[in-house]
C-alpha positions as CSV (number, residue, x, y, z in Angstrom):
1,X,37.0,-8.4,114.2
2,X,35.9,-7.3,110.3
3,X,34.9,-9.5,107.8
4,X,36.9,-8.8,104.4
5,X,35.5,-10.9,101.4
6,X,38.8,-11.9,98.8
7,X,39.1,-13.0,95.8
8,X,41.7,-16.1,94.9
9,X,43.3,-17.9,91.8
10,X,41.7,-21.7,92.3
11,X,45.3,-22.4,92.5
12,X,46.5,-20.1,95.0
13,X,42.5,-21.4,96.5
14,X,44.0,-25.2,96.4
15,X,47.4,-24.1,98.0
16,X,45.1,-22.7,101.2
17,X,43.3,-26.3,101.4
18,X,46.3,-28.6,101.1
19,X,48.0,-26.3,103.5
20,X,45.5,-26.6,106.1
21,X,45.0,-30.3,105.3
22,X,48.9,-30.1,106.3
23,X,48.9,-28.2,109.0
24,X,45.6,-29.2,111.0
25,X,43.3,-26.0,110.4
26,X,39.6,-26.2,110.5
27,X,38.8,-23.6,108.2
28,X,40.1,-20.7,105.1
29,X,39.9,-18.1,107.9
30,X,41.7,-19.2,110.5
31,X,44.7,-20.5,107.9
32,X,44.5,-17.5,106.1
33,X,44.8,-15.1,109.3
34,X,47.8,-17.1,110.3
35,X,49.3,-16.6,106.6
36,X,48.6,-12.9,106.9
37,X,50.0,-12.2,110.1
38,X,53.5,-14.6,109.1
39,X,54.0,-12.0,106.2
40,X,53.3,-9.3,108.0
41,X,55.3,-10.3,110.8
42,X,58.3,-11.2,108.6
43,X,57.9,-7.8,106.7
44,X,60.2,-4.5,107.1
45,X,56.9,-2.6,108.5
46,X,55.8,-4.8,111.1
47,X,57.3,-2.6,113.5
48,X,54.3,-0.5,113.1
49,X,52.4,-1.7,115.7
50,X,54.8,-2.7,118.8
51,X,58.5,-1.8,119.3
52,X,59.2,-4.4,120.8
53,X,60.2,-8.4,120.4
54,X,61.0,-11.9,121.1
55,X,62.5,-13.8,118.0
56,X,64.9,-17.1,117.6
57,X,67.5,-16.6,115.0
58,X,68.0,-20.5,113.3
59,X,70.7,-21.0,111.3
60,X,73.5,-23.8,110.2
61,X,77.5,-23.3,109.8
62,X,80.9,-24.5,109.4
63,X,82.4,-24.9,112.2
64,X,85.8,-25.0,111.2
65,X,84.8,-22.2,109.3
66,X,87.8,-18.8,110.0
67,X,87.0,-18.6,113.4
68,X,83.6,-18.6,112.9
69,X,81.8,-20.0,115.9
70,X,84.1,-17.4,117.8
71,X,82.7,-14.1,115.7
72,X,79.1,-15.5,116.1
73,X,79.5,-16.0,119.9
74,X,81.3,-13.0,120.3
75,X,78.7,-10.3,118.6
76,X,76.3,-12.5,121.2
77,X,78.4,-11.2,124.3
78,X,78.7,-7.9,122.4
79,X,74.6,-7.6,122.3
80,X,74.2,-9.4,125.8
81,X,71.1,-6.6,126.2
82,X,69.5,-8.8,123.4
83,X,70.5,-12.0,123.6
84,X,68.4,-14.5,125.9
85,X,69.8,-18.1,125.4
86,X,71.8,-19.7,122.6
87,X,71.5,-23.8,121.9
88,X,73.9,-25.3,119.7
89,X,73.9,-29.0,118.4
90,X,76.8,-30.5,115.6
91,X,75.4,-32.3,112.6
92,X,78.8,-33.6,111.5
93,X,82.3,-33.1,111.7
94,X,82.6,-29.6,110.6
95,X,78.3,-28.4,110.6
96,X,76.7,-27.1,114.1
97,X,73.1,-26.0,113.9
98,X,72.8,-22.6,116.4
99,X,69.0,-21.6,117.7
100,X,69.6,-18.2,119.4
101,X,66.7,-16.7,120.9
102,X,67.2,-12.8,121.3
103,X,64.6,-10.1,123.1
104,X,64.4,-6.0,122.4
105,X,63.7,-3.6,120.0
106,X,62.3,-4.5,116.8
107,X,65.4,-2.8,114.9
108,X,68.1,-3.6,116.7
109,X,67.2,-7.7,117.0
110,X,66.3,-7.1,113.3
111,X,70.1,-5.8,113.0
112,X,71.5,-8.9,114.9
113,X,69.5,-10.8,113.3
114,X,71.0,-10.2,109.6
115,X,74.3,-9.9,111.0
116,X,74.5,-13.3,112.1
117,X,72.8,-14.6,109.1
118,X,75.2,-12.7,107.2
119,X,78.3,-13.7,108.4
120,X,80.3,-15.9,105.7
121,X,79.5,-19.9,106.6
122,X,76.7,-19.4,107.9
123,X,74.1,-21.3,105.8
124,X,69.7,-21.7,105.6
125,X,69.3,-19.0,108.4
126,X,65.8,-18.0,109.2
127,X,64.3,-15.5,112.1
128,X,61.1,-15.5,113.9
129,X,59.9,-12.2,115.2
130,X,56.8,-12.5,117.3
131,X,56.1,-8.7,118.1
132,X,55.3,-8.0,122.2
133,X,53.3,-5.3,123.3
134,X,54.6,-2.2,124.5
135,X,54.5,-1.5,128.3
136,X,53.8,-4.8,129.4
137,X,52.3,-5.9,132.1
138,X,53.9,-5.7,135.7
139,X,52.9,-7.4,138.6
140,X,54.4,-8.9,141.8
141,X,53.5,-12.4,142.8
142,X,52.6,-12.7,146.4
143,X,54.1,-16.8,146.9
144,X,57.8,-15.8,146.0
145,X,57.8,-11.8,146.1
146,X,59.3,-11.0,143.1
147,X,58.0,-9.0,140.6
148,X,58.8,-8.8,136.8
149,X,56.9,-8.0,133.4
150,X,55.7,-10.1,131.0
151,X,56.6,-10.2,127.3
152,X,52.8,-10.3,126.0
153,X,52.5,-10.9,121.8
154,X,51.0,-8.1,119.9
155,X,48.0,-11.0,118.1
């Protein structure tokens, strides 16, 4: 681990401390590790380090909306390699909330990603990309016999 030494604005200094008040931390480094690594997450060139990743796609939208819920499902089908699970939940007569978690290359769940965001009524969409590292693991387990590889974050 390195030690970097920063200068802040006292207001961007006070925005740390309420934050952590908020959010439970029990110190600047930890909080501002976990602000570093969300931006760099969420940015273009975080697939500099892994190729790979596990993200959930959260977004609202009009059901009645031009056949909407039928394009959404049907570009999930259409990447069935990415796609892991979808939940969906109404909030009203016409609003469904959609959580879709999706698994693969950086890029192409990137792609989906904005696609489905994109789509006309759909509304407040937000990914998270937690990166996995390349080549994970495999192992068998010796109780049930049946072997697979885990999806380890890239921390």
């Amino acid at each position: 681990m390195q030690r970097l030494t920063i200068s802040l604005d006292d207001s961007i200094a006070a925005a740390i401390d309420a934050f952590m008040e908020r959010q439970g931390y029990s110190n600047r480094s930890e909080a501002v590790r976990d602000l570093v690594r969300d931006a760099l997450v969420r940015s273009e060139d975080a697939g500099a380090s892994t190729h790979r990743c596990v993200a959930a796609v959260s977004y609202v939208y009009d059901y009645d909306g031009r056949d909407l819920a039928m394009r959404l499902d049907k570009a999930q089908h259409e990447n069935h390699d990415l796609t892991i699970s979808s939940m969906r939940t109404r909030l009203d007569h016409r609003h469904c909330m959609e959580v879709t978690l999706l698994r693969g290359h950086t890029d192409a769940v990137r792609k989906l990603a904005a696609q489905t965001m994109a789509e006309r009524g759909v509304h407040f969409g937000q990914v998270n990309i937690v990166p996995i590292r390349d080549g994970g693991e495999e192992h068998r387990h010796d109780d049930d016999g049946h072997e697979h590889v885990h999806a380890t974050p890239a921390l």
